[in-house]
N, C-alpha and C positions, 0 to 999 in steps of 0.2 A: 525587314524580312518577315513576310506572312509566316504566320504559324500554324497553317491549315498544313497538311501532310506529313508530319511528325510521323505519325504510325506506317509510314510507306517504308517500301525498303528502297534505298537510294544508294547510288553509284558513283564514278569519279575518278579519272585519272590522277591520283596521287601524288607523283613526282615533277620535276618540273619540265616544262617543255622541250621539245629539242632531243637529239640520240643523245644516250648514256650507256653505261653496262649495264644499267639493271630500272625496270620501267613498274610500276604499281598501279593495279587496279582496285580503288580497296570500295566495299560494300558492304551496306550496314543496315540490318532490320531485319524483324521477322522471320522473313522469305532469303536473307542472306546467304545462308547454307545451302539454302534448297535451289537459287541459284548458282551459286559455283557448281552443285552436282551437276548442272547440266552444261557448265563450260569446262570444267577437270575432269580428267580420264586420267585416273591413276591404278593402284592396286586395292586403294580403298577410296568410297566415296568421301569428301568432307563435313557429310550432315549426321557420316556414321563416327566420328573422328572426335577422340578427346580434347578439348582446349589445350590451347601452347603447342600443338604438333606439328610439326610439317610433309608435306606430301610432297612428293616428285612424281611428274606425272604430263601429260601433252594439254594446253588448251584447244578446244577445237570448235568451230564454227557449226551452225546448224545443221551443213548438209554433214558432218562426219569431216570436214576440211581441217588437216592439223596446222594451226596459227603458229605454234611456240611449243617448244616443252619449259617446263617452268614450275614454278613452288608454291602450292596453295598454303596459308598458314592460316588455321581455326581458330575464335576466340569466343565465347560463349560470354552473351551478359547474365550477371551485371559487373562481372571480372574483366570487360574489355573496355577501350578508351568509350567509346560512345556508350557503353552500360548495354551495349544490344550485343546481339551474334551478331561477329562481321565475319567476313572473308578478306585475306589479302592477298589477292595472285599475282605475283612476282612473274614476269618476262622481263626474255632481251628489251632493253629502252630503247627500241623501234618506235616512232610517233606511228608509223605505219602496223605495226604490232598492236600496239595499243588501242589504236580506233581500233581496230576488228574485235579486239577481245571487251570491249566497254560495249561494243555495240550490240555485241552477243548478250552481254549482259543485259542490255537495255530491253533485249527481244527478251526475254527471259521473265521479265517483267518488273523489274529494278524501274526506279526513273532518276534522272540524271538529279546531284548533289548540286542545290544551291550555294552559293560564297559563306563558306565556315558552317556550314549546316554538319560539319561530324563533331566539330568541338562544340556547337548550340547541341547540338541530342547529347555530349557529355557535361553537361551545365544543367542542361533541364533533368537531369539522370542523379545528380547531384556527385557526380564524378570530379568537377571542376567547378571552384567556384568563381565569381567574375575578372576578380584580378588574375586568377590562373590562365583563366581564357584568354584574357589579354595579354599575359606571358606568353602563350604560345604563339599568337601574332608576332608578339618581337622578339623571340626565337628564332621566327624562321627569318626575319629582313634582319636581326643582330648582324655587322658588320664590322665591329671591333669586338676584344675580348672584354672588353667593357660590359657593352650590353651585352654580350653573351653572359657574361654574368651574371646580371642582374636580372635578365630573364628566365635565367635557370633556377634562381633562386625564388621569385615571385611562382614557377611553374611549381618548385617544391611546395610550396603554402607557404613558405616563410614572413609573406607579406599580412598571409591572414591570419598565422600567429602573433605578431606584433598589433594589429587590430583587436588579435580576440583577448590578449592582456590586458588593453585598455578598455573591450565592453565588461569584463571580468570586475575590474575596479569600480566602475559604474554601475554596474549590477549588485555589487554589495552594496555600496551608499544607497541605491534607491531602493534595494529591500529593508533598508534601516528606516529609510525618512519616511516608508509606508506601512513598518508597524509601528510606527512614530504617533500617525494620526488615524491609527487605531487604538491604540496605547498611548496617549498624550500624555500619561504623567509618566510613562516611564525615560522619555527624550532619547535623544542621541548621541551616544556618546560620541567623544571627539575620533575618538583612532576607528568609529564604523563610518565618519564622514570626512574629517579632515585630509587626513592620512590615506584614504584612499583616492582621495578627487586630487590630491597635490601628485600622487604617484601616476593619475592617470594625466593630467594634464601633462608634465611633465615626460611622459612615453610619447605624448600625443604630436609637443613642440617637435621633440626632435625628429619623430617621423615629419612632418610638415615639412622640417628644413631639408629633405631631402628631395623634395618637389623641384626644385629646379637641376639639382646634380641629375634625379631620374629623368627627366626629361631630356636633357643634353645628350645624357649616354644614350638612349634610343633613338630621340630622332635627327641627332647630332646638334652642330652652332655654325654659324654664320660671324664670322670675322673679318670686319671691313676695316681695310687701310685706311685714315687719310690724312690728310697732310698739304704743307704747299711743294707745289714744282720742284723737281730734284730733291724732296727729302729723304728719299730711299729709298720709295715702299715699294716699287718693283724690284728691286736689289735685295732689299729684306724678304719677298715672295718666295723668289729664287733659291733664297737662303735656306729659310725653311722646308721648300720642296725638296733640297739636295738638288735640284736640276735648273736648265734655264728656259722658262713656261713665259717669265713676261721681256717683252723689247728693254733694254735700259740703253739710254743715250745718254749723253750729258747737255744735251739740248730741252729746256724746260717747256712742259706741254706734250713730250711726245705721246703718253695714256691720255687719250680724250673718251677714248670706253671704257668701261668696266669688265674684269676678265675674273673669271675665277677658276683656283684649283682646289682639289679636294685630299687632305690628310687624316690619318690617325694620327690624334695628339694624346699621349698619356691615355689610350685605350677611346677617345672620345673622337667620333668621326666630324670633323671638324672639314666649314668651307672658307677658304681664304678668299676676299675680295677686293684688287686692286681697284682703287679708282683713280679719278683721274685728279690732279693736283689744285687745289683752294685757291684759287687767286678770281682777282677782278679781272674780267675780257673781254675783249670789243670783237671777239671773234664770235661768229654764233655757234660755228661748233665745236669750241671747247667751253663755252659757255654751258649749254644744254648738257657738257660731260661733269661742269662740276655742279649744276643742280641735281645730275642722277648720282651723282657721289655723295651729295649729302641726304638724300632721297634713302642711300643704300645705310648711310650711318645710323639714321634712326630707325631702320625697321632691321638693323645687326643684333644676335644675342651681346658680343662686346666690339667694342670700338679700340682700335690701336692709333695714336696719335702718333704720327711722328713728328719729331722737328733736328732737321740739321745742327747738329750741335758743335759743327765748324763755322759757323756762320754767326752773323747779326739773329737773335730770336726775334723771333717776328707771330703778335697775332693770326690767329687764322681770321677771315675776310668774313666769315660767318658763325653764326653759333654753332656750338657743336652737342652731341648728348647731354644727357643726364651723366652727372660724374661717376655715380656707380656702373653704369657701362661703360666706361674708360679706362684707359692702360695708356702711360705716356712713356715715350719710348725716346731718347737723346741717339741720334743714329749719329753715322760715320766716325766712331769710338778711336777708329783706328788714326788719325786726325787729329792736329794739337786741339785742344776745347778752345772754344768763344764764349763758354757760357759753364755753369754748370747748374742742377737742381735735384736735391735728393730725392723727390718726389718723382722723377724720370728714369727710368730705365739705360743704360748706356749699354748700346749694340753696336756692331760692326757686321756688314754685310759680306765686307771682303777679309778679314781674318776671323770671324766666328766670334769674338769678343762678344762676351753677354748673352748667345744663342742658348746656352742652357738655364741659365737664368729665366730668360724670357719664356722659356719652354714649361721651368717650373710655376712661373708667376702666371700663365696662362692656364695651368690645371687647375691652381688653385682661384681664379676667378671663376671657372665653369663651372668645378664641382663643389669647391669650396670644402670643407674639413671634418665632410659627413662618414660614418664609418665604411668603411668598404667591402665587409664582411657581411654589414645587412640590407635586407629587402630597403629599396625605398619606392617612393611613389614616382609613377615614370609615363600617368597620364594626368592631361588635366583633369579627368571624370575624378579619377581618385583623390587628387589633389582635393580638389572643393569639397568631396566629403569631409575629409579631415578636417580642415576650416573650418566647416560647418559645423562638426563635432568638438572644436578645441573652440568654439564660439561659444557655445552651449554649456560646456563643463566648468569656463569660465565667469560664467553669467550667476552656474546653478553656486558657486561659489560665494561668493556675493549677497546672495537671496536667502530671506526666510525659510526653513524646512519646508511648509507649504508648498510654496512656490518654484522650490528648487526643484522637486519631484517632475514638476515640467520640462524644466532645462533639460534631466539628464533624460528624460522621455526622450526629447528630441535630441538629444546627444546619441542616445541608441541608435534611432530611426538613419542617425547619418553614418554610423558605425554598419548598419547594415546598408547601406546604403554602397557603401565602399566595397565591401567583400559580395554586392549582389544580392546578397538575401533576404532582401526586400526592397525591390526596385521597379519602377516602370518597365513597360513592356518595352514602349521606345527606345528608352537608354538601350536597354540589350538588344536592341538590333542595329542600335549605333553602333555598338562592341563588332558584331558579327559582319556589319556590311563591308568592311575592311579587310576579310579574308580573301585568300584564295578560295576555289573550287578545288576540292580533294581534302581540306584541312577541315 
């Protein structure tokens, strides 16, 4: 995203597309106010209008044409989201309403809001800092309570408090180890360097292990079945779903495609992927279904094995994941055993046997046993800072005072790195290119 036009004042349909009861025009800069005066006709203009008030009043088009009557609402920077004066004019959610009154605006001399250009002028305003920014992105797509959560809580700053603890600890040691080697006879004590790089590492680990829970809860997991012929896993689908989404026969081979359906599991938007059954084929096209089945198991956040566990157990025909991507599942529970393995899961498709089991055994492979009350990390950007930063703290640990002094330098550098505050321009329009228009 160019950063030529900042100082402009810019506009944007706000809500999202399509009728609703209620449709948002919102505009932000300078000229903000001075705009709505020329689209709100009320009892008072909005550029004479104290911040936080609302006005009721008609918008109206150039010639004097009344568009809507509706609700301007004033917010004067640097007390507003984007640190500027905006305007919000509230009409009926008419897309037909709405072009005329953006457009009015536009004639006014607004120009139309690039994708996240309100939350980039509340960043660069220092209103928001980058993980905030990125909160607000998965605010608005959060689809379970999940990420609603944990969006909410990254938007509070919560993320950049647990950051700013850990540059806090790092800041004290390396104001030690630098009047260290200005004062070299007087050294460093232990509790100005040990005691704090152990409590900053230590903040830093457990933030890290929440890099892959945060990520799942935003942009959800891919959960591939697979298995040989007749093991269950369209019957276990169906299970799961509460409905019946996949064909089950008791003729093996009938999944030669891959199908999938979409649930909240324990808050996490989760996609289930039947495929088609593991076995050797002289057919080519259930052949081409079980290479796209194992094609689907290695690029799945987890893999679910099934095997029949009324039957002879039988190898699968081909390799399968990494073991840490695995869940083995002993299906048709309801069924005398053939077999048994404590390391397997035991479900049933047709009396629910093991369903909640399975249910809890599948949270805790996504999110794993991070707390649920705090921010975590819930992009890759964020994620690699932290690394970077638990790379470095651990290094400076290790190292001569001299020497260390560098680690935690670059320990900082990645500390700000993660909250924004000192970042490429790039990065931040990584951030931003992922918006809406209006946000």
């Amino acid at each position: 995203m160019t950063r030529t036009g900042l100082s402009d004042t810019i506009a944007a349909i706000a809500t999202a597309p399509g009728s609703a009861g209620v449709g948002i025009v919102r505009v932000s800069g300078p000229g903000a106010l001075r705009v709505a005066d020329g689209v709100f006709r009320g009892q008072r203009r909005p550029s004479a209008t104290r911040a936080g008030r609302f006005l009721f009043g008609q918008l109206v088009a150039g010639d004097g044409e009344v568009l809507d009557e509706g609700l301007c609402l004033v917010f004067r920077g640097p007390r507003s989201y984007t640190g500027e004066d905006v305007a919000e004019l509230q009409t009926h959610g008419s897309p037909a309403v709405l072009t005329r009154v953006l457009a009015r605006v536009l004639e006014l001399g607004a120009r139309p809001a690039r994708p996240g250009e309100f939350t980039l002028r509340a960043y660069l305003a220092g209103r928001l800092d980058l993980a905030q920014a990125e909160a607000v992105l998965e605010l608005v797509n959060a689809g379970t309570d999940t990420a609603r959560r944990q969006a909410a809580l990254g938007l509070s700053g919560a993320l950049g408090e647990r950051v700013g603890r850990v540059a806090a600890h790092v800041t004290r040691t390396l104001a030690a180890l630098q009047a260290m080697l200005d004062y070299p006879e007087e050294g460093v004590p232990d509790e100005d360097r040990a005691a704090p790089l152990a409590a900053a590492e230590a903040e830093l680990e457990a933030l890290v292990g929440t890099a892959r829970a945060g990520q799942v809860a935003t942009r959800g997991a891919r959960l591939a079945l697979i298995g040989r012929p007749n093991a269950g896993k369209s019957s276990l689908l169906n299970a799961l779903l509460g409905y019946e989404r996949s064909i089950v026969t008791p003729i093996p081979g009938t999944t030669r495609d891959y199908l999938e359906a979409d649930l909240s599991l324990a808050g996490v938007p989760v996609t289930l992927v039947d495929t088609a059954g593991l076995r050797e084929t002289g057919d080519e096209v259930e052949a081409a279904g079980v290479r796209q089945a194992v094609s689907l198991a290695a690029s799945a956040d987890l893999v679910l094995v099934l095997e029949d566990g009324s039957g002879p157990r039988e190898a699968l025909p081909t390799e399968g994941p990494e073991e840490a991507r695995l869940l083995r599942l002993r299906t048709k529970a309801d069924l005398p055993p053939a077999w048994t393995d404590s390391a397997a899961l035991s479900v049933s498709a047709v009396t629910g046997q093991g369903l909640p089991e399975l249910r809890e055994a599948l949270q805790a492979a996504l999110l794993g046993d991070v707390a649920r009350g705090e921010a975590w990390l819930t992009t890759e950007r964020q994620a690699d800072a932290a690394r970077r930063a638990l790379t470095h703290i651990r290094a400076a640990r290790r190292l001569p005072d001299d020497l260390a002094s560098y680690e935690l330098e670059e320990a900082l550098r990645a500390l700000a790195d993660l909250t924004g505050r000192d970042v490429q321009e790039d990065v931040v329009d990584a951030v931003f290119r992922n918006f809406c228009v209006g946000k």
